[in-house]
VMD Tcl script that draws the C-alpha trace (Angstrom):
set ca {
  {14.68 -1.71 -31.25}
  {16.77 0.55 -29.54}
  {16.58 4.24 -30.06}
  {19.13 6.86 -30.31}
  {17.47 10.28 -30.47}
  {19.29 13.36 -32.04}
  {20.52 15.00 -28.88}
  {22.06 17.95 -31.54}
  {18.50 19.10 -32.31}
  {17.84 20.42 -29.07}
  {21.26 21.30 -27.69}
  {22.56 23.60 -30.62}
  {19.40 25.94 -30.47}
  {19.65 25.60 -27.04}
  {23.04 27.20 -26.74}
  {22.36 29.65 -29.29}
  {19.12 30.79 -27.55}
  {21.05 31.28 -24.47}
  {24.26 33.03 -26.31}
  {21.35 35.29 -27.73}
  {19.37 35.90 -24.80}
  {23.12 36.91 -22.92}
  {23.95 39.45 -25.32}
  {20.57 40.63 -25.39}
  {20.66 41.07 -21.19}
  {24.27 42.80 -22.16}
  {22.67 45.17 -24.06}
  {19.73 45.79 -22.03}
  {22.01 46.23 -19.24}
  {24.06 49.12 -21.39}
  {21.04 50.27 -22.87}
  {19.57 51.10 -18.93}
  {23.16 52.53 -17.95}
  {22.77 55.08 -20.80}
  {19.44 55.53 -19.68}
  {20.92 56.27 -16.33}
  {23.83 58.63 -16.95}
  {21.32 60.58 -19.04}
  {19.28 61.33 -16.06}
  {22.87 61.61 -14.27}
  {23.82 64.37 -16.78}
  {20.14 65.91 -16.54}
  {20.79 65.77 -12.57}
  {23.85 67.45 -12.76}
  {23.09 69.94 -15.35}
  {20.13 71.10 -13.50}
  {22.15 71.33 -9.94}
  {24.95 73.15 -11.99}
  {22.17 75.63 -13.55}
  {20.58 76.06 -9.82}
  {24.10 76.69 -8.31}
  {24.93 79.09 -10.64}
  {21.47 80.71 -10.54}
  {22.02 80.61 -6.93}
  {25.44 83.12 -7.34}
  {23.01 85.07 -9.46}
  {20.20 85.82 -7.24}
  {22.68 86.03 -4.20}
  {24.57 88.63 -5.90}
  {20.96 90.21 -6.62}
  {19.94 89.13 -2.87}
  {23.01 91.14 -0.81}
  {22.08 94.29 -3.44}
  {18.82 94.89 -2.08}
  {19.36 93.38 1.34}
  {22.34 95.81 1.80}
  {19.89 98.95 -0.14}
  {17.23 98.08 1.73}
  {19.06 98.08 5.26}
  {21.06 101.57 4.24}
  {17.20 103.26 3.56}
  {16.01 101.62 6.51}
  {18.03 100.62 9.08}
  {16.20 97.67 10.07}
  {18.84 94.74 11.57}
  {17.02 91.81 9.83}
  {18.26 93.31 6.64}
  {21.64 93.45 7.92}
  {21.19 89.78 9.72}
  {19.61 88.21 6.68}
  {22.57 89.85 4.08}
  {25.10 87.90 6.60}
  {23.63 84.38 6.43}
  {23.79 84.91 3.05}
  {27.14 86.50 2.35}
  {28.47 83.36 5.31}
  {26.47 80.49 3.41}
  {28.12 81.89 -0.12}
  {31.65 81.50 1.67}
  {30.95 78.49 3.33}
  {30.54 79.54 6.63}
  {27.06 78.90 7.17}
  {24.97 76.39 5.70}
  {23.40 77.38 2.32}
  {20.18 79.94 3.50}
  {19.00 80.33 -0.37}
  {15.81 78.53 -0.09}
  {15.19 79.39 3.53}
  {12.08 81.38 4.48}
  {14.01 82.87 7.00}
  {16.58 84.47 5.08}
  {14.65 86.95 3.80}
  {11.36 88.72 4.75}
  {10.62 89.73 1.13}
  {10.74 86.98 -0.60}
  {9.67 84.06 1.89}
  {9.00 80.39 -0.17}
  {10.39 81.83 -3.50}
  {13.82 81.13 -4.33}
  {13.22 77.12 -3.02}
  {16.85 76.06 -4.70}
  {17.61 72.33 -2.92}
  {16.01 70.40 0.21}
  {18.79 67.74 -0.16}
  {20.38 67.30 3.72}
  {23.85 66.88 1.85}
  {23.91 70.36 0.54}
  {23.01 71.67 3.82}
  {26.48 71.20 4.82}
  {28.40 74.83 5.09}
  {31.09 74.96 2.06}
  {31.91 77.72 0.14}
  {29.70 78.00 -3.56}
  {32.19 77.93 -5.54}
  {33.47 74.37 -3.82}
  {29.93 73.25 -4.41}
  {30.13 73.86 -8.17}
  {33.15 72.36 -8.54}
  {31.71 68.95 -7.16}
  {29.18 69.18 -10.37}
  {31.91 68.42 -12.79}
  {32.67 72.25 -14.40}
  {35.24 73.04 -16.78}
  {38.04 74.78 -15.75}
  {36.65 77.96 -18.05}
  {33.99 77.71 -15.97}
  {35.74 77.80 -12.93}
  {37.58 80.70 -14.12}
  {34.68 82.64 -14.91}
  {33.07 82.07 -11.40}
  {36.31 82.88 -9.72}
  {36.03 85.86 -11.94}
  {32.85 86.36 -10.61}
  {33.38 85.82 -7.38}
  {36.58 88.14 -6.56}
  {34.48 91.00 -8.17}
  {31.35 89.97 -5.71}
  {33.89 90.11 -2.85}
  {34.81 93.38 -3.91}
  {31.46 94.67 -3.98}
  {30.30 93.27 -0.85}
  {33.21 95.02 0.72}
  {31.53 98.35 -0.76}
  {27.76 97.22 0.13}
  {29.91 96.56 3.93}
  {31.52 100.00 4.12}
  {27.87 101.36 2.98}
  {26.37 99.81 5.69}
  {28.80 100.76 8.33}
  {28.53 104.32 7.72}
  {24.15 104.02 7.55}
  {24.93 103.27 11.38}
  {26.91 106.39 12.35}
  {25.47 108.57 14.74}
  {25.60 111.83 15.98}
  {26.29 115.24 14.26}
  {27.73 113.97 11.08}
  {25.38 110.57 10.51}
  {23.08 112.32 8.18}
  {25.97 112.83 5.98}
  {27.61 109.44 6.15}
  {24.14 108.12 5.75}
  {23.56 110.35 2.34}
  {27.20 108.85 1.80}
  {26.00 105.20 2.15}
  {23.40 105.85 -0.09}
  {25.24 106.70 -2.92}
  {27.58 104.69 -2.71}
  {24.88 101.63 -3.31}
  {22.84 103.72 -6.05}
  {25.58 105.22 -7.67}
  {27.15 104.64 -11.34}
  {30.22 103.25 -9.75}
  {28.08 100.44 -8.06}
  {26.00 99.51 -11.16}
  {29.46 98.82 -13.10}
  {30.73 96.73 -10.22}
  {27.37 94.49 -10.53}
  {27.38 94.84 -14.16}
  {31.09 93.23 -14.08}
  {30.08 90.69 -11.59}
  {26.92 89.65 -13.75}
  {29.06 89.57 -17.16}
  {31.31 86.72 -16.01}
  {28.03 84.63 -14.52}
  {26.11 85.19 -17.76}
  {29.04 83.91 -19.60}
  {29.70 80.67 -16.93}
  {25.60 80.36 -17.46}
  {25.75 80.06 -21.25}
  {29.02 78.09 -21.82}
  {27.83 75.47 -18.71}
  {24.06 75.57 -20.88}
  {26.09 73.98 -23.95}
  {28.42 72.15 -22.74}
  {25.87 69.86 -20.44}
  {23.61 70.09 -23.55}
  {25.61 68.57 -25.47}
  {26.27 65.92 -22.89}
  {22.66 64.95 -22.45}
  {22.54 64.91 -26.30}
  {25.77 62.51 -27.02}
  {24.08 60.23 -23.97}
  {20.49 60.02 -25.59}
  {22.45 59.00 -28.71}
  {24.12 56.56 -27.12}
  {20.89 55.19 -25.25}
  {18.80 55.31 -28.79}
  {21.67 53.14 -30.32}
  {21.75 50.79 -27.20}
  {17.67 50.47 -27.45}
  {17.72 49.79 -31.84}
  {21.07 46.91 -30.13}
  {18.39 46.08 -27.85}
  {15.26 45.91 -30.36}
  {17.82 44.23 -32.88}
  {18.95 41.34 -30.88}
  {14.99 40.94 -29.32}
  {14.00 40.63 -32.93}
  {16.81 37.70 -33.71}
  {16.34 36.10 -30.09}
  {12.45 35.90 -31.39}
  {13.29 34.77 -34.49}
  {15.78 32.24 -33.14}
  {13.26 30.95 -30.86}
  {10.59 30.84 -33.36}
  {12.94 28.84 -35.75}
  {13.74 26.95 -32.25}
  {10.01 25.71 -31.26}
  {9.58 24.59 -35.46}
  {12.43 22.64 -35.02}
  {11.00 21.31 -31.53}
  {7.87 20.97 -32.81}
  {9.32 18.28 -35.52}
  {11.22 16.61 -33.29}
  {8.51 16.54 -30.87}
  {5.97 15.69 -33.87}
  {3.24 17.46 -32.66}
  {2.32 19.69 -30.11}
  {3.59 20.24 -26.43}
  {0.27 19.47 -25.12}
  {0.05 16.11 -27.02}
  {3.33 15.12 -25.88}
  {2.14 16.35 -22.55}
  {-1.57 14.40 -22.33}
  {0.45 11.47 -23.73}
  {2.76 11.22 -20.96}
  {0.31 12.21 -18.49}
  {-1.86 9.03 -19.68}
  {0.76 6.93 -19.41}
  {1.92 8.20 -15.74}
  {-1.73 7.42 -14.75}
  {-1.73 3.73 -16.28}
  {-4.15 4.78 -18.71}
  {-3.07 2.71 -22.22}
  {-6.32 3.10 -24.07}
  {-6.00 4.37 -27.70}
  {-5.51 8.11 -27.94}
  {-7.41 10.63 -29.46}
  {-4.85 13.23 -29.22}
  {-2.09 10.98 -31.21}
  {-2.76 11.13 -34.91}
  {-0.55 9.43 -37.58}
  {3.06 11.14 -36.39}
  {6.53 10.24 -37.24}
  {8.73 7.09 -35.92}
  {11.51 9.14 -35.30}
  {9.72 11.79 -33.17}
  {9.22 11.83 -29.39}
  {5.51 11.84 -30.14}
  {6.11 8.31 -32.33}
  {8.82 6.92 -29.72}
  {5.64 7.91 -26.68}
  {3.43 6.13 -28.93}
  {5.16 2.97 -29.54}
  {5.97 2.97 -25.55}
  {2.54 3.56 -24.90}
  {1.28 1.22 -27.15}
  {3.96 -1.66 -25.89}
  {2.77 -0.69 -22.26}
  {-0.70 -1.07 -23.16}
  {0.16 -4.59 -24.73}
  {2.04 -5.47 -21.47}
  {-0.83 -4.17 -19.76}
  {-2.79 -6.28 -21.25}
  {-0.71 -9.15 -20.62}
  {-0.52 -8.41 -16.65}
  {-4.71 -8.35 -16.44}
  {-4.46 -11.15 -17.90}
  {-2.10 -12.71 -15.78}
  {-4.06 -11.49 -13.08}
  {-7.23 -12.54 -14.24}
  {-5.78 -16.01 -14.55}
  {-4.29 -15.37 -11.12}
  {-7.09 -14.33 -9.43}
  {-9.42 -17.51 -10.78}
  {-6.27 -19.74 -9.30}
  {-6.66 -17.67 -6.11}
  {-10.49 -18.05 -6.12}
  {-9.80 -21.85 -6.84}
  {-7.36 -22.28 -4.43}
  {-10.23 -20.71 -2.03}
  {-12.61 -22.52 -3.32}
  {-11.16 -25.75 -2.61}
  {-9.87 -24.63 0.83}
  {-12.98 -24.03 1.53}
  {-14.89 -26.74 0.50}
  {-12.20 -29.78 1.37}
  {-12.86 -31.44 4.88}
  {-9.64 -31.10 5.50}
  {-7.83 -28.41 7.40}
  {-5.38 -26.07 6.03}
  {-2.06 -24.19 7.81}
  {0.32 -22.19 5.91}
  {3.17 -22.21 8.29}
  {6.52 -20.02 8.65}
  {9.53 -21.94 8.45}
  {11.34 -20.11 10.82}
  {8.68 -19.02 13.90}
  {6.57 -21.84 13.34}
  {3.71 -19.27 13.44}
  {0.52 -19.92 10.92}
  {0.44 -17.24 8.68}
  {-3.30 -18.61 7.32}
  {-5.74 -21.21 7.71}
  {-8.94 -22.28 6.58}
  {-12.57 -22.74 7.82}
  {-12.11 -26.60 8.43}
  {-8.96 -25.96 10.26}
  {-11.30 -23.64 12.60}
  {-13.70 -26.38 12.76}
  {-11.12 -28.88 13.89}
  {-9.66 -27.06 16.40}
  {-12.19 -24.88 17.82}
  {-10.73 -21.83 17.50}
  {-11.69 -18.68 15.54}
  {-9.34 -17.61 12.72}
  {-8.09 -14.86 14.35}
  {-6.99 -16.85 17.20}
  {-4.97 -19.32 15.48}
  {-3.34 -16.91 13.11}
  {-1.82 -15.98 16.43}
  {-0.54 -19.14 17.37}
  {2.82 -21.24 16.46}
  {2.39 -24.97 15.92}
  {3.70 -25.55 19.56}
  {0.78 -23.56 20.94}
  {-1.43 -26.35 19.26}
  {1.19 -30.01 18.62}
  {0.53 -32.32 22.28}
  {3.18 -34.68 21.11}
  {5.71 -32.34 20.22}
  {7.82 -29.59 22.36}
  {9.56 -27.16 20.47}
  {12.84 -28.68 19.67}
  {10.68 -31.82 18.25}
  {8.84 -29.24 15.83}
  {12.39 -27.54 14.25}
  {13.88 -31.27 13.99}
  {10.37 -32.47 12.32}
  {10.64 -28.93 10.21}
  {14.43 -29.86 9.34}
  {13.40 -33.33 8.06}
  {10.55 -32.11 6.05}
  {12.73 -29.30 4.42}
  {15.35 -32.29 4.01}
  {12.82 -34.30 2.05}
  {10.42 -32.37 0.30}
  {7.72 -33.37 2.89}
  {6.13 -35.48 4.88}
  {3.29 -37.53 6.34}
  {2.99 -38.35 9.67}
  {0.08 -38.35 12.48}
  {0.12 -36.35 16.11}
  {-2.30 -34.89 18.17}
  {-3.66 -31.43 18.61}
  {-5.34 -29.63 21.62}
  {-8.57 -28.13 20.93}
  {-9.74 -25.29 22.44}
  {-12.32 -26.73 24.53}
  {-8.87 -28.53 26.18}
  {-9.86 -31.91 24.36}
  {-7.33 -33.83 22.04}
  {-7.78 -35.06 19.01}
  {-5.61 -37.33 16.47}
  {-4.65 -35.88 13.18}
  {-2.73 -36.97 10.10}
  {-0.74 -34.27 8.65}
  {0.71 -34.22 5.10}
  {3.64 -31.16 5.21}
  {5.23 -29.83 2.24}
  {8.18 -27.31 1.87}
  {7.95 -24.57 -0.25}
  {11.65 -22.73 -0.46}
  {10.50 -19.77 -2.70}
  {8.26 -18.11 0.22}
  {10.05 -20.26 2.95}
  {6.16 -21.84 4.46}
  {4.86 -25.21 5.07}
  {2.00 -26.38 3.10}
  {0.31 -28.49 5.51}
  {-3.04 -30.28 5.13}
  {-4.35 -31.69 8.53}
  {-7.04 -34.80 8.48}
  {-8.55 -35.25 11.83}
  {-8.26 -39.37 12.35}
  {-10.15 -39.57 16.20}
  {-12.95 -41.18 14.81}
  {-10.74 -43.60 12.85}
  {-8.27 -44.37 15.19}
  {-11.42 -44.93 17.74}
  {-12.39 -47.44 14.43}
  {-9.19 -49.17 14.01}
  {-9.57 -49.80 17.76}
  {-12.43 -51.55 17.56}
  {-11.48 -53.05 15.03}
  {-8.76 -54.95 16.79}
  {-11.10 -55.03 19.34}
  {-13.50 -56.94 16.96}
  {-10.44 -58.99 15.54}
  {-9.46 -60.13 19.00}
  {-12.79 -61.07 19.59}
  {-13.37 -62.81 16.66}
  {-10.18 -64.52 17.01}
  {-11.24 -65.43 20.68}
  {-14.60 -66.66 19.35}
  {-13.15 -68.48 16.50}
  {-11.08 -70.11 18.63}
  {-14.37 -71.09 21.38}
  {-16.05 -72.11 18.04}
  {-13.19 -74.66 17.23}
  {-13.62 -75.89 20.73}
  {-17.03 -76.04 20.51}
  {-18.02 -79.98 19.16}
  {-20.50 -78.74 16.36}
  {-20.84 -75.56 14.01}
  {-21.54 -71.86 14.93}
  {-23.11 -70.65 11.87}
  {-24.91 -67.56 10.28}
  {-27.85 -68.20 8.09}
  {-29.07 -65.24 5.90}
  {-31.84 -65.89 3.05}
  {-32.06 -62.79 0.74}
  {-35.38 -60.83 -0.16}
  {-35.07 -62.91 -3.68}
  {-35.38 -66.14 -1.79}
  {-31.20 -67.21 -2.50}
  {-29.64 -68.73 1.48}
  {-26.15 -68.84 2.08}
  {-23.68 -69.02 4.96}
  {-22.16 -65.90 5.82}
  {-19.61 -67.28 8.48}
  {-19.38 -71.06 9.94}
  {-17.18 -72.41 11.92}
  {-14.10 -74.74 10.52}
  {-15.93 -77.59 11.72}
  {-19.19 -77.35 9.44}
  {-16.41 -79.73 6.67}
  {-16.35 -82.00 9.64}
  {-20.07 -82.28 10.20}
  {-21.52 -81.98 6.51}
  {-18.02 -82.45 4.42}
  {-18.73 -78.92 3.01}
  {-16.48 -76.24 3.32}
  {-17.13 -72.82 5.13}
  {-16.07 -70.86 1.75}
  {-18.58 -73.22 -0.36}
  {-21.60 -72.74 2.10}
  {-20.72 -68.98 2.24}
  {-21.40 -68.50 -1.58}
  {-24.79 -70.56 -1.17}
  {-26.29 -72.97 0.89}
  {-27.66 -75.78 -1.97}
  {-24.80 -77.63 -1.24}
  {-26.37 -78.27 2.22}
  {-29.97 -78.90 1.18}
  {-28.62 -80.91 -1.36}
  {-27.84 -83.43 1.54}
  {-30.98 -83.87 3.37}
  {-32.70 -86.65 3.78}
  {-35.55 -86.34 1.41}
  {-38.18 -87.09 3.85}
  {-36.65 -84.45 6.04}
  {-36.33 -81.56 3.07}
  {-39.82 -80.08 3.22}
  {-40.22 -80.29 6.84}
  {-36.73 -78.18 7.22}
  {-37.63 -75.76 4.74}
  {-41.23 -75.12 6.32}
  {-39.65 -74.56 9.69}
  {-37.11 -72.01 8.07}
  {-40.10 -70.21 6.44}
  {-41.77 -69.84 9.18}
  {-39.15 -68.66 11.49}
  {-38.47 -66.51 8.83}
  {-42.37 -65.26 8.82}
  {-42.69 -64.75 12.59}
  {-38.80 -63.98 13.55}
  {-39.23 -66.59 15.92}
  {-36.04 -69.05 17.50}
  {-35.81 -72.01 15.00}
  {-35.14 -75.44 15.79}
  {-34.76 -78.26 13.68}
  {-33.48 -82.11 13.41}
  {-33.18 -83.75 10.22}
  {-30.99 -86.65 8.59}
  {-28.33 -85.49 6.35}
  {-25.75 -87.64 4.04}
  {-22.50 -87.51 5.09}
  {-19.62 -88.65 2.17}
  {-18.13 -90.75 5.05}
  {-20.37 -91.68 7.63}
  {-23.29 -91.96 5.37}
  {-26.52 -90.86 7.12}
  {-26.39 -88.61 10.29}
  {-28.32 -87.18 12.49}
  {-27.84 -83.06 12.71}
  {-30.00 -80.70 15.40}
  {-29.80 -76.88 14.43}
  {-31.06 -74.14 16.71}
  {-30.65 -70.63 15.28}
  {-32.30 -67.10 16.27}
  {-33.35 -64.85 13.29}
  {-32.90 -61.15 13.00}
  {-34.47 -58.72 10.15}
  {-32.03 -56.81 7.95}
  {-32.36 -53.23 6.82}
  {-32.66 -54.52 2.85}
  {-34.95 -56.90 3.42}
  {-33.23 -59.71 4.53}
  {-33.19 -62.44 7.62}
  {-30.13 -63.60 9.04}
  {-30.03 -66.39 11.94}
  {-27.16 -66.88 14.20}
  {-26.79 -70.16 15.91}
  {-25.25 -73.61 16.60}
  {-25.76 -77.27 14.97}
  {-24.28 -80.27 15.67}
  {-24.01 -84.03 14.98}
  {-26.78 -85.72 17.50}
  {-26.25 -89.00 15.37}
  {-25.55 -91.22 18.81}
  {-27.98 -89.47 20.97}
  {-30.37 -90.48 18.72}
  {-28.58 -93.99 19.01}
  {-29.17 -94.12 22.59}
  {-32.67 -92.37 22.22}
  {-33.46 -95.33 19.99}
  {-32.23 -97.83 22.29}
  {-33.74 -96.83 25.63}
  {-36.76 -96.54 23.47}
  {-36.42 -99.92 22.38}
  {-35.26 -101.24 26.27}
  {-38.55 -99.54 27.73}
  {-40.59 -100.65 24.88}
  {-39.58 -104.50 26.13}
  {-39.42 -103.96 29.91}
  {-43.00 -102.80 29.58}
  {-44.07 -106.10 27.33}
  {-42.13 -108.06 29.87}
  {-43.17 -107.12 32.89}
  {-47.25 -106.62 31.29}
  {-46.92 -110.61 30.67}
  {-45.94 -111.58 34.54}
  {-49.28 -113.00 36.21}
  {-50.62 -111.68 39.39}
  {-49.36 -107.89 40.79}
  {-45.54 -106.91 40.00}
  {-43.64 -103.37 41.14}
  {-39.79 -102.47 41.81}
  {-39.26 -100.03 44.33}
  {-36.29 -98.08 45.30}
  {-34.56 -97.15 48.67}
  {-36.79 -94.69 49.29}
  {-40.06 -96.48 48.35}
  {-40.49 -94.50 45.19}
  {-42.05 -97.16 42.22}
  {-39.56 -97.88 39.59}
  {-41.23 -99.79 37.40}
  {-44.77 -101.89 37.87}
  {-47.51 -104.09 35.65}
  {-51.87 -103.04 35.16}
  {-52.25 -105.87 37.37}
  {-51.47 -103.31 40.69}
  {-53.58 -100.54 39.48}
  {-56.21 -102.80 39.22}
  {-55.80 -104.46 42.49}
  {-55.37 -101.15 43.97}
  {-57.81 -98.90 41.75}
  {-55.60 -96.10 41.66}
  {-52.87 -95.11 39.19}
  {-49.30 -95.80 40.07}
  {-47.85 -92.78 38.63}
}
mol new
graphics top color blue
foreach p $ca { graphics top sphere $p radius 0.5 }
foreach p [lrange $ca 0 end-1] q [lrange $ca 1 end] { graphics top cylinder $p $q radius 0.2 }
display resetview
């Protein structure tokens, strides 16, 4: 569901929180410029009030300087009514202030320690850089052309204190008078008037200054209160309205976000029942979809993982070796413990090694056309031969598959020595056989194996074509069971062949036999069977041997038999001594007659 939040909630407060809070700076700002030019209008006020004190007490200053230096006569009088008369017309720096301007009243007067008003200017320039009316500037020029006209008396009083000679007593009584006189007190009097006039209209005039700027700082601080009280009030209004939209507390939204930064999608504590259509309900619903797909992705991987340990697993318990191979370097990227087993080497060893490092039968080029054709057709099986470490070589049958999402072979590698070695002699055998089958066809009787079974059945294993020639049985009948053969005997000849079996059987001794058999064509033959007998593991005895048809040489056996049987008879009947000799004088044949003549045997 998608979700469109109210962006107006936050942006209108926003702007009026900040319109607020930059009228309220405005005002502060105006608020601490009235606070400033009141303590500019104090500052000036009180330099105004120390100039003009300043004209007071100098006018005061050069009164007694010039008295005291008329009774006295002492020059520092004189000197120290100069630097002041020179610093009041700008010709010296201001000395008002200095100890060393006068000797009675060192550290008192103290006016300014500023270095800018050390600078020699006339007073009445410095009062007019204070910002006085022009009645006030009247009233010191006032002031001042009086003061010059005075000092020009306290001058010419001090000019005749330093005649001397016959008439200096009398300029000096002179001098005197002139200072203390009536004349003299008017002439301050006059100067004082004007300065005590300046003093009082500059006291109101910067008093009402200072009062009309602290008015106008105490409105700008109730502006300044004012607009603090509606900026709180707005902002107030402003987190309520946050607050809802949030639906609950900073610090919920806050630990719910953190939780969810840190994976952590377990129910929360801090999350009550809140609105949808808050941030708190639209972190909630995220949190608890993430949790969901959380949930979903450990379970993924927990169904991963049991493939993985599977897919272990069966690497590592198939007999088979295992190369995961990159497509384009040929290099094995992983193999298993069988694959190590195979070939000898560790793991580590062939994870550094490329199929080339490994494949006898094929160079490079060979592997990226074998690589091509497996790519080509899904895979492939096919047999080479490997290297092992020890430098042997050993057949294997691989069985390669492509996969095109992470660009490896799958390959699954059979080691096939000891088969190959078997299908070897196994041709070997076949030849063989072939060769023997084909000595047995020569051969004029029947190569046979005998085996008799631990539950007493006898059959023929293998005999030769010619056994249907001999008994008129074929091989494949005599191989399921051997009846068929005893069925043929000669019943005086059964029991006798069977004992001699037994026996041989008994004693694993060579067994011989001759016995009459019936053949469906020649009728009754003669058959002589010699065999040798080896024990089986389960029990049984198999014989190998030969038997043939010995039908005329017991013919002939019969017949010289019979021959020898009448020589002797014929030759016993001639009277009187009879013998045959041969060329060497060895007795052929002879009668009793000689051995009786001669008393000695013939043989």
């Amino acid at each position: 569901m998608a979700i469109h939040p109210p962006t107006s909630r936050f942006t209108l407060p926003l702007w009026v929180i900040l319109i607020l809070f930059a009228v309220f700076v405005g005002c502060f700002q105006l608020y601490v410029q009235a606070e400033k030019e009141i303590d500019h209008v104090n500052d000036l006020r009180h330099w105004s009030l120390q100039l003009s004190n300043e004209l007071r007490h100098a006018s005061d200053d050069l009164t007694r300087l010039a008295r005291s230096y008329v009774i006295t006569g002492q020059p520092a009088y004189k000197t120290a009514y100069q630097k002041i008369l020179f610093s009041r017309d700008g010709r010296l720096p201001p000395t008002v202030g200095d100890p060393n301007s006068d000797p009675h009243r060192v550290g008192q007067i103290g006016r300014t320690s500023d270095a800018d008003r050390r600078v020699p200017m006339p007073l009445l320039d410095r009062l007019r850089q204070v910002g006085l009316s022009v009645d006030e500037v009247l009233k010191l020029q006032d002031a001042k052309i009086k003061s010059d006209a005075l000092a020009a008396m306290e001058g010419e009083a001090m000019r005749l204190a330093e005649t001397i000679g016959s008439d200096a007593d009398a300029k000096h009584v002179l001098a005197r008078s002139m200072l203390f006189g009536e004349s003299y007190e008017r002439a301050r009097a006059a100067i004082m008037g004007p300065i005590s006039e300046f003093h009082e209209h500059l006291e109101t005039r910067t008093s009402n200054i200072v009062q009309a700027s602290m008015e106008r700082a105490l409105s700008m601080r109730y502006l300044v209160i004012a607009f603090g009280l509606v900026l709180v009030v707005v902002v107030w209004l402003s987190y309520r309205r946050l607050r809802r939209t949030l639906g609950g507390s900073v610090d919920a939204v806050h630990a719910l976000i953190a939780k969810i930064r840190v994976g952590d999608f377990s129910a929360s504590d801090t999350v009550g029942d809140v609105a949808a259509d808050t941030v708190l309900g639209w972190l909630s619903e995220t949190h608890r979809a993430l949790g969901h797909l959380e949930a979903e992705r450990r379970a993924a991987e927990g169904k991963l993982q049991q493939a993985v340990t599977r897919y272990e697993k069966m690497l590592g318990t198939t007999s088979d070796g295992f190369w995961l191979v990159d497509e384009t370097t040929g290099q094995l990227l992983d193999v298993n413990e069988a694959a190590e087993r195979m070939s000898g080497y560790r793991r580590e060893e062939l994870l550094a090694m490329r199929i080339v490092d490994l494949d006898v039968d094929h160079s490079s080029r060979a592997v990226v056309d074998r690589s091509s054709a497996i790519i080509g057709e899904g895979g492939q099986l096919f047999e080479t031969r490997h290297r092992r470490r020890d430098g042997s070589i050993i057949d294997v049958e691989v069985s390669a598959t492509y996969d095109p999402d992470t660009h490896t072979f799958i390959s699954f590698l059979r080691g096939i020595t000891e088969r190959k070695a078997a299908e070897a002699a196994l041709r070997d055998r076949v030849a063989l056989r072939e060769q023997l089958q084909s000595i047995a066809n020569a051969v004029p009787g029947v190569v046979y194996a005998f085996e008799i079974t631990p539950d007493g059945k006898a059959r023929l294993p293998y005999a030769s074509p010619k056994l249907i020639d001999v008994f008129g049985i074929s091989p494949e009948i005599a191989a399921s069971s051997a009846d068929p053969l005893f069925a043929l005997i000669h019943a005086d000849d059964v029991e006798g062949v069977q004992a001699s079996i037994a026996e041989s059987a008994r004693s694993l001794t060579p067994w011989s036999a001759e016995w009459r058999t019936r053949h469906p064509e020649k009728g009754w033959i003669w058959i002589e069977a010699v065999s040798t007998p080896t024990a089986q593991p389960d029990g049984s005895v198999l014989w190998h041997g030969f038997m043939h048809d010995v039908t005329a040489r017991r013919a002939a056996d019969e017949a010289a038999r019979r021959e020898r049987e009448f020589r002797e008879t014929l030759i016993e009947s001639i009277p009187g001594v009879f013998y045959a000799l041969d060329a060497t004088g060895r007795f052929l044949f002879w009668n009793g007659e000689i051995e009786r003549v001669s008393e000695r045997s013939a043989h």
